[in-house]
C-alpha positions as a Markdown table, in Angstrom:
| # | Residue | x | y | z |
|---|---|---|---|---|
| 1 | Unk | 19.3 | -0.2 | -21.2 |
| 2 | Unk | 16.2 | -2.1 | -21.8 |
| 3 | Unk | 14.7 | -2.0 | -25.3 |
| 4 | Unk | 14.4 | 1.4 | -27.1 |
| 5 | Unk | 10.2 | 2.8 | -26.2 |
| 6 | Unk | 9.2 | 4.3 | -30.0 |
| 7 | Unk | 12.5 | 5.2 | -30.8 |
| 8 | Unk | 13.6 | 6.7 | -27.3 |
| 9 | Unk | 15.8 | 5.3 | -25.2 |
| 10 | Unk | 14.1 | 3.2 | -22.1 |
| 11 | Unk | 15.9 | 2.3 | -18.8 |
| 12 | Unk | 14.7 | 0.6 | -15.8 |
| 13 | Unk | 15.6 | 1.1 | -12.3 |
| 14 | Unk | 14.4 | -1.0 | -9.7 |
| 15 | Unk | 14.8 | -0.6 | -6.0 |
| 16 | Unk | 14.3 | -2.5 | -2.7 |
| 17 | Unk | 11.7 | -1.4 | 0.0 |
| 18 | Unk | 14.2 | 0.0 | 1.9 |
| 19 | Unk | 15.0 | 2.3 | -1.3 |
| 20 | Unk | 18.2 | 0.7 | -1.9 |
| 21 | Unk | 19.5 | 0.1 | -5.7 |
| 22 | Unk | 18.7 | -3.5 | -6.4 |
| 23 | Unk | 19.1 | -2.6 | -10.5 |
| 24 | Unk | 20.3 | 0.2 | -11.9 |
| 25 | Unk | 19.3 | -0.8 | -15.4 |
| 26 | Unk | 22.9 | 0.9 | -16.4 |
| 27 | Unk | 21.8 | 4.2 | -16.4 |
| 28 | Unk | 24.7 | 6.1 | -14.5 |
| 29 | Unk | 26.9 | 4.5 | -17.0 |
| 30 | Unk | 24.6 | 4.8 | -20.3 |
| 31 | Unk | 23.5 | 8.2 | -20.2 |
| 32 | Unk | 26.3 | 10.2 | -20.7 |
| 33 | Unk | 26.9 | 9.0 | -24.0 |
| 34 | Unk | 23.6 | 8.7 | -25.2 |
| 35 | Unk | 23.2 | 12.3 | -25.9 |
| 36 | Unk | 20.3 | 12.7 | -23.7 |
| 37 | Unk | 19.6 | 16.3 | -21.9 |
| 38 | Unk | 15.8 | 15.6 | -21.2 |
| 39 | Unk | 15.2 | 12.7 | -18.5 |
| 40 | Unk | 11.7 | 11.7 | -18.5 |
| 41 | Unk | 11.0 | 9.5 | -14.9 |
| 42 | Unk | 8.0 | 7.4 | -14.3 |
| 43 | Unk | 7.3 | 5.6 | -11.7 |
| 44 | Unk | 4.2 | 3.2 | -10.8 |
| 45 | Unk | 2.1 | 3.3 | -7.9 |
| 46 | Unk | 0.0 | 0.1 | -7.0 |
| 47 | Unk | 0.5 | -2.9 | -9.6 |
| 48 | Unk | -0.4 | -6.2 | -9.4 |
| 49 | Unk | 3.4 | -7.5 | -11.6 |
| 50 | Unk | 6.5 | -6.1 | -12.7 |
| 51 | Unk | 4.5 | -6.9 | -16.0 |
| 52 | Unk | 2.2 | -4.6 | -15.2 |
| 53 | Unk | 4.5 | -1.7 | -14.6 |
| 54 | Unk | 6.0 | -2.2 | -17.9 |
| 55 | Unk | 3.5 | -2.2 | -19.7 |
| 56 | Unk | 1.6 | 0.8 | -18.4 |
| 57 | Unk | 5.3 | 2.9 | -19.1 |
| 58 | Unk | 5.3 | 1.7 | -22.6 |
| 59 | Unk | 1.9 | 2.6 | -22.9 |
| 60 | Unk | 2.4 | 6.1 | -21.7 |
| 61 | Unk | 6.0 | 6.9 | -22.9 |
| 62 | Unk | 4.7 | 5.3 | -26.3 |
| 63 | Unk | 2.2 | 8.1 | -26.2 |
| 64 | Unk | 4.6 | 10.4 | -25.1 |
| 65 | Unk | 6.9 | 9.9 | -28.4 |
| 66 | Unk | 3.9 | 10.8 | -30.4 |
| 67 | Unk | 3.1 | 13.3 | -28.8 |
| 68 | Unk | 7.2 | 15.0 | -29.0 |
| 69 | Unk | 7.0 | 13.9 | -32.8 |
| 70 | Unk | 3.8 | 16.5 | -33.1 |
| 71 | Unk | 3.9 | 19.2 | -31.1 |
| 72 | Unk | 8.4 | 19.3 | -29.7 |
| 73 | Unk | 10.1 | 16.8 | -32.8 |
| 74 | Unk | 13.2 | 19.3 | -31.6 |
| 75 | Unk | 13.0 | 17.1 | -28.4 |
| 76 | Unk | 13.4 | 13.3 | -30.3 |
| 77 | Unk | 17.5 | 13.1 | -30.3 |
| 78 | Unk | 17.3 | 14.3 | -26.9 |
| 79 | Unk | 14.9 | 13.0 | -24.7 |
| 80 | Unk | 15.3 | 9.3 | -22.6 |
| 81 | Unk | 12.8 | 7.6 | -20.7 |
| 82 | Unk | 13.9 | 6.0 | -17.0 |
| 83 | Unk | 10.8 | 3.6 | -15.5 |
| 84 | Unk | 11.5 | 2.9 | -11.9 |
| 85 | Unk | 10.0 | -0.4 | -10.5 |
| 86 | Unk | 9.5 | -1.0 | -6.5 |
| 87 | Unk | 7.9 | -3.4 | -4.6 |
| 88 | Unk | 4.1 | -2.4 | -4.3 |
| 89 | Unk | 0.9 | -4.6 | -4.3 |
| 90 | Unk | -2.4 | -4.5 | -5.4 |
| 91 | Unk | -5.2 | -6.4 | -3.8 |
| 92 | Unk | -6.4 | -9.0 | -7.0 |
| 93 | Unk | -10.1 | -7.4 | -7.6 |
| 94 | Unk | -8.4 | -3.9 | -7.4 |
| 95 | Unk | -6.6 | -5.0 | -10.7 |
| 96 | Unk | -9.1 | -3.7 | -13.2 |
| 97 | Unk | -7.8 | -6.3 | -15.5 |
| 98 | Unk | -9.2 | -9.4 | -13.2 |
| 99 | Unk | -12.1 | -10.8 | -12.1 |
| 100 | Unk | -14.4 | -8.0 | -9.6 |
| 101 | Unk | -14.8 | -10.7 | -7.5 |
| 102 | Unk | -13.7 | -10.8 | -3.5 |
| 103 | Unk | -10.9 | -12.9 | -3.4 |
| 104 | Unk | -10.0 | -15.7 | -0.8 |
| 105 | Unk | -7.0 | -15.6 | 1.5 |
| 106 | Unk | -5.0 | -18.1 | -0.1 |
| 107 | Unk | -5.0 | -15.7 | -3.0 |
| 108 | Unk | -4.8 | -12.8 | -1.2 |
| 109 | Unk | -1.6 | -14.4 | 0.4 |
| 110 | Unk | -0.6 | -15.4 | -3.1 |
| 111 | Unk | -0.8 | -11.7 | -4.6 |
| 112 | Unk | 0.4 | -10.2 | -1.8 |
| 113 | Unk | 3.5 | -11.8 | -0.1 |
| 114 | Unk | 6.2 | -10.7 | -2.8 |
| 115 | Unk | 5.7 | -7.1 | -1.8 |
| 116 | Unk | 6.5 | -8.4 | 2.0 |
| 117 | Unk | 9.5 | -8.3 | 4.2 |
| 118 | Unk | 10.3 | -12.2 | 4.4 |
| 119 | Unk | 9.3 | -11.6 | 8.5 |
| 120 | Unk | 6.1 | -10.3 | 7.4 |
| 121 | Unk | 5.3 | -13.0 | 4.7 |
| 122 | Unk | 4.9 | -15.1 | 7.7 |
| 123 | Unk | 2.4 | -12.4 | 9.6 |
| 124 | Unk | 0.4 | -12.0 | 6.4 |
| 125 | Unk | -0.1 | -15.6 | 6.2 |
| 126 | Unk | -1.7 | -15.7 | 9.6 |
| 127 | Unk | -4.2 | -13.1 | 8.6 |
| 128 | Unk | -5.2 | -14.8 | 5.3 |
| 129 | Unk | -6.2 | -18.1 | 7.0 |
| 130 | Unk | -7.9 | -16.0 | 9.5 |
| 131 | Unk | -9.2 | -14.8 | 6.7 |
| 132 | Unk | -10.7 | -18.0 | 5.2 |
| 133 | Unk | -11.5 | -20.0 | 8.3 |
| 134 | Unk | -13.5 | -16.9 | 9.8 |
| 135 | Unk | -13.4 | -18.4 | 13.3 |
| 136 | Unk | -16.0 | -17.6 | 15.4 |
| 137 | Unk | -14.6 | -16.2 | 18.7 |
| 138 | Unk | -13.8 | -12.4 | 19.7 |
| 139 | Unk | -10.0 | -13.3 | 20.3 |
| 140 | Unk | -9.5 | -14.6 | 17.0 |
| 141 | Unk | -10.6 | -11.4 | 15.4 |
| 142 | Unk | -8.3 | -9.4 | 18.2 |
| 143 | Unk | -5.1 | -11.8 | 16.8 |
| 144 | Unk | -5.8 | -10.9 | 13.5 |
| 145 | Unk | -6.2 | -7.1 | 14.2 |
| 146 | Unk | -3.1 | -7.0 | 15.6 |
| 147 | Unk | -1.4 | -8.9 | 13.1 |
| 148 | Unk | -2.2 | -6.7 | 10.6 |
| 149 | Unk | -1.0 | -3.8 | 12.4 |
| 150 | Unk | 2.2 | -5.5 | 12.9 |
| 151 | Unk | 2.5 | -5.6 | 8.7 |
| 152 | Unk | 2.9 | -1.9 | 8.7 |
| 153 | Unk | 6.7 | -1.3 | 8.9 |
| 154 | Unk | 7.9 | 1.7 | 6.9 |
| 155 | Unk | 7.4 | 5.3 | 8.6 |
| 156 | Unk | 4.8 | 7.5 | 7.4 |
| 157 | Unk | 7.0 | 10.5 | 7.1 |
| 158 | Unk | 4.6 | 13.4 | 6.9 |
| 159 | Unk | 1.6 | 14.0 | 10.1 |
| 160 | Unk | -0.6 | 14.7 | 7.5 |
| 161 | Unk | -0.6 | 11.7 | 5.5 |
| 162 | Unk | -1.4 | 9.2 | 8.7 |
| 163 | Unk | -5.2 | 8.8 | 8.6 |
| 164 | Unk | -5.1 | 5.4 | 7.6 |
| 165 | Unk | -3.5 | 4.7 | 10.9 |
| 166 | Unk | -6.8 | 4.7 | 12.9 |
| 167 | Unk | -7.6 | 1.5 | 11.2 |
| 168 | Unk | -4.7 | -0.4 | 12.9 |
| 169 | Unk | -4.8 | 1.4 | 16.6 |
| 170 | Unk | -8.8 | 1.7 | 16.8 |
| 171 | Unk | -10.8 | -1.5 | 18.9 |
| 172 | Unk | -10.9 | -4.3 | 16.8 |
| 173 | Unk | -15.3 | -4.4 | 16.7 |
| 174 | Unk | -15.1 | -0.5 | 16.1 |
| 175 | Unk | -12.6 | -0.2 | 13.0 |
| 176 | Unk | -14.1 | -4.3 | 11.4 |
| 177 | Unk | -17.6 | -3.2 | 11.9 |
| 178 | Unk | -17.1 | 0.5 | 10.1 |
| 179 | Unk | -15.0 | -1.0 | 7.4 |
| 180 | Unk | -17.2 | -4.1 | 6.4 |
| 181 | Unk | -20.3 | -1.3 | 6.4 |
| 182 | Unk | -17.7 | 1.3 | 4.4 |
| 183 | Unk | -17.3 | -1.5 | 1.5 |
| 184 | Unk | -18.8 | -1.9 | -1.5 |
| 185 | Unk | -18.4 | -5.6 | -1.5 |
| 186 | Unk | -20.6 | -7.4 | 1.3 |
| 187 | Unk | -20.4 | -10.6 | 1.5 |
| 188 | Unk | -23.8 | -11.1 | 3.8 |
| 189 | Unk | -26.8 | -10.2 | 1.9 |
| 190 | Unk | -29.0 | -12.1 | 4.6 |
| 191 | Unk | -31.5 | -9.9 | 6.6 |
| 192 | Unk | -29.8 | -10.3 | 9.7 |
| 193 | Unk | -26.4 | -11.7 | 8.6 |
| 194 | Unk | -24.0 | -13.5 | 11.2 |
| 195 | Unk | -22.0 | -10.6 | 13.0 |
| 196 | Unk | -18.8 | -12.8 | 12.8 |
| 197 | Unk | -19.5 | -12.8 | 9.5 |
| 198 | Unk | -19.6 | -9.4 | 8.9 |
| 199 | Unk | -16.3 | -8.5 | 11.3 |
| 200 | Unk | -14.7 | -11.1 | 9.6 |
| 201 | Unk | -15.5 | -9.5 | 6.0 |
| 202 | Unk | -14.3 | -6.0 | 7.8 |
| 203 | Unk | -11.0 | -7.8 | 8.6 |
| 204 | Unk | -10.5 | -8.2 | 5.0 |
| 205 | Unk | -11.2 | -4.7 | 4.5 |
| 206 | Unk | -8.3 | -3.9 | 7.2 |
| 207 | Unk | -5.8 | -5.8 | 6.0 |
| 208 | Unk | -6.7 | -4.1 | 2.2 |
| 209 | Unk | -6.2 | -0.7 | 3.9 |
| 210 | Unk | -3.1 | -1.2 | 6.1 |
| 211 | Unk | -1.2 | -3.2 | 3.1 |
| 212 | Unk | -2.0 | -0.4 | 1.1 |
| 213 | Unk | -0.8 | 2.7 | 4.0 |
| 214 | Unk | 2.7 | 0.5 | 4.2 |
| 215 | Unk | 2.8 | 0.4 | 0.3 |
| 216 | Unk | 2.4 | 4.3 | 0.9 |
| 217 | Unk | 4.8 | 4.8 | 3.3 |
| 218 | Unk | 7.3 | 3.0 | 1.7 |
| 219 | Unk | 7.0 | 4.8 | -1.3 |
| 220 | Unk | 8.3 | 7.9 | 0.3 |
| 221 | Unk | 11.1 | 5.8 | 1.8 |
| 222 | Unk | 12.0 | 5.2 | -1.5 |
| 223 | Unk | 11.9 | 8.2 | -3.3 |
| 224 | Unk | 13.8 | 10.1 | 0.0 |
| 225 | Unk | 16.4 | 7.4 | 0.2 |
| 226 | Unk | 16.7 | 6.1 | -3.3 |
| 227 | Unk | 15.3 | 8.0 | -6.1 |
| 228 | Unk | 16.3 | 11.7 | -4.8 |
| 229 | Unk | 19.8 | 10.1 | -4.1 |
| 230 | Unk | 20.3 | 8.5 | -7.9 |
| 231 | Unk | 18.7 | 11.7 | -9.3 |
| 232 | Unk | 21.4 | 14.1 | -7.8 |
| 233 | Unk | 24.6 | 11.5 | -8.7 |
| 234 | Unk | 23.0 | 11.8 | -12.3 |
| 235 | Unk | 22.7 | 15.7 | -12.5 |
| 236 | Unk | 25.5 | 17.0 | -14.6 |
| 237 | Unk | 25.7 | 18.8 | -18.2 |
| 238 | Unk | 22.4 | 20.6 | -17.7 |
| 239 | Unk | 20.3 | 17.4 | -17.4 |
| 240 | Unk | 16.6 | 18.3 | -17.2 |
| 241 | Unk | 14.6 | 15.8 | -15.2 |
| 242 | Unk | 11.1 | 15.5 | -15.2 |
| 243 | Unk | 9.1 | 13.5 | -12.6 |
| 244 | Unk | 5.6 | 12.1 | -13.4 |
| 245 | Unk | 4.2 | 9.4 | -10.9 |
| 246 | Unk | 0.9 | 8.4 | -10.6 |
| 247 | Unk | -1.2 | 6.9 | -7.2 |
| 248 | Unk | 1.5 | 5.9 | -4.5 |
| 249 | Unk | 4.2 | 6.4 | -7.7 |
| 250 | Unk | 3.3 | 10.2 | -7.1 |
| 251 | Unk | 4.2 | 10.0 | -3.5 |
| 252 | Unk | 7.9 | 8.7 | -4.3 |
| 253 | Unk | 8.8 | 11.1 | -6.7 |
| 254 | Unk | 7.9 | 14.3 | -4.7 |
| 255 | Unk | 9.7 | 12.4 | -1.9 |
| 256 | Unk | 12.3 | 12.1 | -4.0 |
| 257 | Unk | 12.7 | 16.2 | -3.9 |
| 258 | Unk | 13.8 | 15.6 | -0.4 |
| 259 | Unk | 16.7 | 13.1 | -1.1 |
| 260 | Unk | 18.4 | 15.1 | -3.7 |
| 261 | Unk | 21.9 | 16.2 | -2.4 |
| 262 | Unk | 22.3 | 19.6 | -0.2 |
| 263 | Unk | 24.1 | 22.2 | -1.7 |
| 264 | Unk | 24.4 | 21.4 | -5.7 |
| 265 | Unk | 21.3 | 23.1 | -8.4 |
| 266 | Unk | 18.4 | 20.4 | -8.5 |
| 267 | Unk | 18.2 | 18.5 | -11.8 |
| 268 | Unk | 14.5 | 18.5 | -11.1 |
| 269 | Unk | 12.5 | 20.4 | -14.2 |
| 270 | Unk | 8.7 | 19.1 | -14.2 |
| 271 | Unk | 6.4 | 16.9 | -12.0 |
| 272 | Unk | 3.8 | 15.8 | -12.6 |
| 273 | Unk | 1.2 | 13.9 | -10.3 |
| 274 | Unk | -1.3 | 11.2 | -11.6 |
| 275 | Unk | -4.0 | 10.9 | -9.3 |
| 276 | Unk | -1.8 | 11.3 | -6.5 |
| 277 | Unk | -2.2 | 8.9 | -3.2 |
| 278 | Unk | -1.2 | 10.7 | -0.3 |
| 279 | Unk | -2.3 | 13.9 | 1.6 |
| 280 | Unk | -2.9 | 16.8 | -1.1 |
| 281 | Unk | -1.7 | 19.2 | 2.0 |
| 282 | Unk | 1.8 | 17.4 | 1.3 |
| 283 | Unk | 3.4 | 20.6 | 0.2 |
| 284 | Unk | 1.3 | 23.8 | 1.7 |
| 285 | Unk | 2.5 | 25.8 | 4.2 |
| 286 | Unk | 0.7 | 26.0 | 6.4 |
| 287 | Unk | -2.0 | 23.3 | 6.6 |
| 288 | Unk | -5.2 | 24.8 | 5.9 |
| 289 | Unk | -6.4 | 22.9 | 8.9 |
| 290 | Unk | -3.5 | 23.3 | 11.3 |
| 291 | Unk | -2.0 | 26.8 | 10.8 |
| 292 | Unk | 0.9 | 25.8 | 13.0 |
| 293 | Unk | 2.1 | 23.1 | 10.6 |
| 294 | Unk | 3.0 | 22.9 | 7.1 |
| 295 | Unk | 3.2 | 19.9 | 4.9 |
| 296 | Unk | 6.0 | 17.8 | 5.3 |
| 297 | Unk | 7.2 | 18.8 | 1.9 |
| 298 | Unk | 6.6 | 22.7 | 2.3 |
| 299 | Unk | 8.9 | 24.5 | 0.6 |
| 300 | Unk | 10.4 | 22.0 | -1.5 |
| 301 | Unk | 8.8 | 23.4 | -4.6 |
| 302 | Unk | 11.5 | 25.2 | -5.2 |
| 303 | Unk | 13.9 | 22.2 | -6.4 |
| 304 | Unk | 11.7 | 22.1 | -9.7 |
| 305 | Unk | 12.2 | 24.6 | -11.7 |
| 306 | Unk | 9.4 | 24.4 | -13.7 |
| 307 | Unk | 5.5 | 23.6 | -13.0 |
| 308 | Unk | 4.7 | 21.0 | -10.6 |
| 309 | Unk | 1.3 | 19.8 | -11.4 |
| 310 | Unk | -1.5 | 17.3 | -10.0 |
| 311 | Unk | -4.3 | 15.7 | -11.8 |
| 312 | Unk | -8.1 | 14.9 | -10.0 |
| 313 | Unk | -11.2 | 13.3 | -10.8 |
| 314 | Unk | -14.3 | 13.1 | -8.7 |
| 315 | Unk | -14.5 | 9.4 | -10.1 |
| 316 | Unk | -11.5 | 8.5 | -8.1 |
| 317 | Unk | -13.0 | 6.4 | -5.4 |
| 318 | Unk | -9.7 | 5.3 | -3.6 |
| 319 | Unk | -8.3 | 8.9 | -2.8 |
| 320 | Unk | -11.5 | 10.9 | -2.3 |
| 321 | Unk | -13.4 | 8.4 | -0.1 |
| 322 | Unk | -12.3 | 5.4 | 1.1 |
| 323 | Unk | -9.0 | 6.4 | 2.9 |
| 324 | Unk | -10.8 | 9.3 | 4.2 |
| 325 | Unk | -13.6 | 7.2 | 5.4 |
| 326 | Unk | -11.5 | 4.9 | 7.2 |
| 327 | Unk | -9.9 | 8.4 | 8.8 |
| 328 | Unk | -13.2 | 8.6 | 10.5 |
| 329 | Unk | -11.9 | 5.5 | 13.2 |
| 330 | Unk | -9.6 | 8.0 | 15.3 |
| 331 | Unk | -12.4 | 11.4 | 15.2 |
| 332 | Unk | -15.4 | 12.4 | 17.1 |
| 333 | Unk | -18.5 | 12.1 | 15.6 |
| 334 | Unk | -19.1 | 16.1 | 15.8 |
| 335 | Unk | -16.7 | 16.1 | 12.5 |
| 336 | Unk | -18.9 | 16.1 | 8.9 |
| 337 | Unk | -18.2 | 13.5 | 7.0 |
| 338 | Unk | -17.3 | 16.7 | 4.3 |
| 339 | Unk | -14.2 | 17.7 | 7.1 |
| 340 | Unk | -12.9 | 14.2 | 7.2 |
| 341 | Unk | -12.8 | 14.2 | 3.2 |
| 342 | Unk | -11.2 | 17.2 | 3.5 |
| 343 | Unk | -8.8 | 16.4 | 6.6 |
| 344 | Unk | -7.3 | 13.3 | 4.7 |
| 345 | Unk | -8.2 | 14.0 | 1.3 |
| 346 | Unk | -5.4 | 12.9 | -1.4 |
| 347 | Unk | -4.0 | 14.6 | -4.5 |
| 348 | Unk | -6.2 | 12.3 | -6.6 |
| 349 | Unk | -9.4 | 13.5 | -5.0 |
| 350 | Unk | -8.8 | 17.6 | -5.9 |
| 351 | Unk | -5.0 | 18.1 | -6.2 |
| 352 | Unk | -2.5 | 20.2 | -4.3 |
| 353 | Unk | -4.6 | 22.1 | -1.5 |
| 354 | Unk | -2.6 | 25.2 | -0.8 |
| 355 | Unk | -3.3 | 28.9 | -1.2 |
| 356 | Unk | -0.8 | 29.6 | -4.3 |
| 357 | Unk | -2.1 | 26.5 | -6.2 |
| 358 | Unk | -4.0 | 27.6 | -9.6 |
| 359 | Unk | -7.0 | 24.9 | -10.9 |
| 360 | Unk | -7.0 | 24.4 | -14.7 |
| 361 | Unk | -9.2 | 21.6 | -17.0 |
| 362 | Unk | -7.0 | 18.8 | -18.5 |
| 363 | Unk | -7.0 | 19.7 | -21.8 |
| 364 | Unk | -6.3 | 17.9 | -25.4 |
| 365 | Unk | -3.0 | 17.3 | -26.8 |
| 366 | Unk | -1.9 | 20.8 | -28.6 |
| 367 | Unk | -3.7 | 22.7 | -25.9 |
| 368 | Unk | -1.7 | 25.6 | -24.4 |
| 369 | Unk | -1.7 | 25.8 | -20.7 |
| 370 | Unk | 0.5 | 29.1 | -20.4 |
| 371 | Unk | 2.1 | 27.2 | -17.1 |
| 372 | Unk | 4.9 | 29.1 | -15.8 |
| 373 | Unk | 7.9 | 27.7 | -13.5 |
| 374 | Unk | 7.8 | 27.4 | -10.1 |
| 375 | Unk | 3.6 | 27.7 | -9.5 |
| 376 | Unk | 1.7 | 24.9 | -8.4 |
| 377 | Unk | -1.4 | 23.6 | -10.8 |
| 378 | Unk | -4.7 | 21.3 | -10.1 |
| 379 | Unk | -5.6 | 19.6 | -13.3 |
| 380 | Unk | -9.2 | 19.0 | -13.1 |
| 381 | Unk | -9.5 | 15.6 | -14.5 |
| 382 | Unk | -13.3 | 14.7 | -14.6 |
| 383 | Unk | -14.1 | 14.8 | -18.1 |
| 384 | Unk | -11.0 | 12.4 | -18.9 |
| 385 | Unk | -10.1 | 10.1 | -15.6 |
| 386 | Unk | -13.9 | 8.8 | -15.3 |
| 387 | Unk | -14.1 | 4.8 | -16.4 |
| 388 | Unk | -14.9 | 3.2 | -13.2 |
| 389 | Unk | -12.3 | 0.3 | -13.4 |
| 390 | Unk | -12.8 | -1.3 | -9.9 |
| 391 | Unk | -15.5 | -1.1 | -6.6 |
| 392 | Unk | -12.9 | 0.2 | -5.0 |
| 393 | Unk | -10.9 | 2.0 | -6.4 |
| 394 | Unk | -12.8 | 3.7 | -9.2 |
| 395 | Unk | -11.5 | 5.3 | -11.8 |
| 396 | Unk | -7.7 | 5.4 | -9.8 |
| 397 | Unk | -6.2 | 3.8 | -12.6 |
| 398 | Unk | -8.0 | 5.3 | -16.1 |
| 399 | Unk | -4.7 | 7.2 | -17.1 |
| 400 | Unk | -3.9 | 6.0 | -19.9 |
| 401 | Unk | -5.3 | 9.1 | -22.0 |
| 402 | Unk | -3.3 | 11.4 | -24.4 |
| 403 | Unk | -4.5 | 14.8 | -22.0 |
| 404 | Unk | -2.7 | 13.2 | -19.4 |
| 405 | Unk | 0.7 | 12.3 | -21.2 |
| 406 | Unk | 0.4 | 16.2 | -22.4 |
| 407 | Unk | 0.5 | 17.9 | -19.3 |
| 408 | Unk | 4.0 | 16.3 | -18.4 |
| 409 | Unk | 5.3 | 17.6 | -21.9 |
| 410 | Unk | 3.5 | 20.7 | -21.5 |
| 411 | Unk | 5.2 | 20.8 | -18.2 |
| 412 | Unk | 8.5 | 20.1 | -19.5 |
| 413 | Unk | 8.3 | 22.8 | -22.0 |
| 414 | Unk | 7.2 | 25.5 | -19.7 |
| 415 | Unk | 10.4 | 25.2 | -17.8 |
């Protein structure tokens, strides 16, 4: 167990990117005897340090204590806190803590090659002194297209959630011309600027994209074969287990619903989503734009027995445009740019998208919400998720608010 979080016990588990154990913080063996019956379970999405992660759960679970001093104190002798690290990146001006300046391939290689397979590390040093030498030849920008298709490994699990995907099988002057024109970063502010130049700044945007669609997929890798899996070895004495997870973090914790064992009662009581990155048609049934196929988590909303809940903000630019946008590489040009938004929209951008789902406001700490178990909410998050941190991603990452630590509790109560 790592140190106590205001008074309530903290562990850490990390796991691999194939969602094996690496660290189980000794939680199997701590937890029985620590008298906890309430399990709350964060995990990070994209994060530029183990550092990072830390600090952002002892931000939030700090805030959570307070919050279970004022409104549940019933809850302090009872309640533990479990934050799960995994290997995710962040592209350096993406971290709203550094610099909002592009960055060069040596330090995109830099930030990005611990996430990386030790085969890929290799690949993704190719593309990063592409990257800097911008050579000026068609076949060198072909080479470096497909070697950053070749970085993404880890299956996407769910149809729905693959728009990203256009941006590694599209041509090569089709997806680096839309992408450098998509960014808010140009690096040409000539008239007529080179056109290597500008496909060469679109490469960059490509590899941003496709590192950032394996960091998705490989969260729900880990939460099917990893979280889900410890989860259901931990269930026993009435455990309650609430999930909260916020950008790709969301993705591995409803994933996790799908790894828990067949046949014994879920331990799962809450979940909450934090500006969700992945499809927000992950658990309707059936897609509102496909009736003949659900969400690959459809029906999974039963192994919660309490609210499962999703937060949005109009100010989160990751989720509600740019992923979308580069969806736009694989469709016809008769699709409105409001369809493609909608097609591969994320839970970040206007939550879970499904007939049953109820929209609230995110309110204050002490607010009622009257949730009730088992229905599915969209926390409208404008007023609160709004500090544009980063070109782009937005306001992805302004969680760190009291209205958003109190729907998880509020969420945990209702159950």
């Amino acid at each position: 167990m790592a140190d106590p979080i205001a008074g309530l016990p903290y562990w850490e588990v990390t796991f691999g990117a194939d969602g094996g154990v690496l660290d189980d913080g000794g939680l199997p063996g701590g937890l029985p005897a620590s008298g906890v019956s309430e399990l709350f379970v964060f995990s990070h999405g994209w994060n530029s340090s183990t550092a990072g992660a830390q600090q952002l759960y002892q931000d939030i679970f700090g805030e959570l204590s307070c919050q279970i001093d004022a409104f549940a104190p019933a809850l302090k002798g009872r309640t533990g806190l479990v934050g799960v690290l995994w290997p995710s990146l962040l592209f350096p001006e993406d971290d709203p803590t550094a610099p909002q300046t592009p960055s060069t391939g040596a330090q995109l290689a830099a930030a990005l090659t611990p996430a990386f397979a030790p085969a890929q590390q290799s690949t993704l040093g190719q593309v990063t002194t592409l990257l800097d030498s911008q050579p000026q030849n068609p076949a060198d920008l072909q080479h470096c297209h497909d070697l950053i298709g070749s970085l993404v490994t880890s299956p996407a699990l769910g149809a729905e959630d693959s728009g990203e995907q256009s941006v590694i099988t599209g041509p090569t002057a089709q997806v680096f011309g839309t992408l450098s024109a998509l960014s808010k970063q140009q690096s040409d502010a000539e008239a007529l600027p080179n056109p290597f130049t500008t496909l060469w700044h679109g490469a960059r945007e490509a590899l941003r994209t496709a590192s950032y669609y394996e960091m998705k997929n490989r969260a729900g890798v880990i939460g099917r074969d990893g979280l889900g899996p410890l989860l259901g070895r931990l269930a026993a004495n009435g455990l309650r287990v609430h999930l909260l997870g916020h950008s790709f973090g969301a993705r591995l914790i409803s994933f996790a619903l799908t790894g828990l064992p067949a046949g014994t009662p879920s331990p799962v009581t809450s979940l909450l989503l934090i500006q969700g990155a992945f499809s927000h048609f992950g658990f309707a049934a059936p897609l509102p734009v496909d009736a003949a196929r659900s969400g690959f988590l459809a029906g999974l909303g039963s192994q919660v027995g309490g609210p499962l809940l999703s937060t949005f903000s109009a100010a989160d630019r990751a989720v509600g445009w740019w992923y979308p946008a580069a969806s736009m590489l694989s469709h016809s040009d008769s699709e409105s740019a409001e369809d493609l938004t909608y097609r591969w929209g994320g839970m970040g951008h206007d939550g879970f998208q499904q007939a049953d789902a109820q929209q609230l406001d995110l309110l204050d700490a002490g607010t009622p919400y009257g949730f009730q178990p088992g229905r599915f909410y969209r926390l409208r998050s404008d007023a609160v998720i709004a500090a544009d941190l980063s070109p782009f991603a937005g306001a992805h990452s302004d969680i760190r608010h009291p209205q958003v630590v109190w729907a998880t509790l509020a969420g945990a109560a209702a159950a």
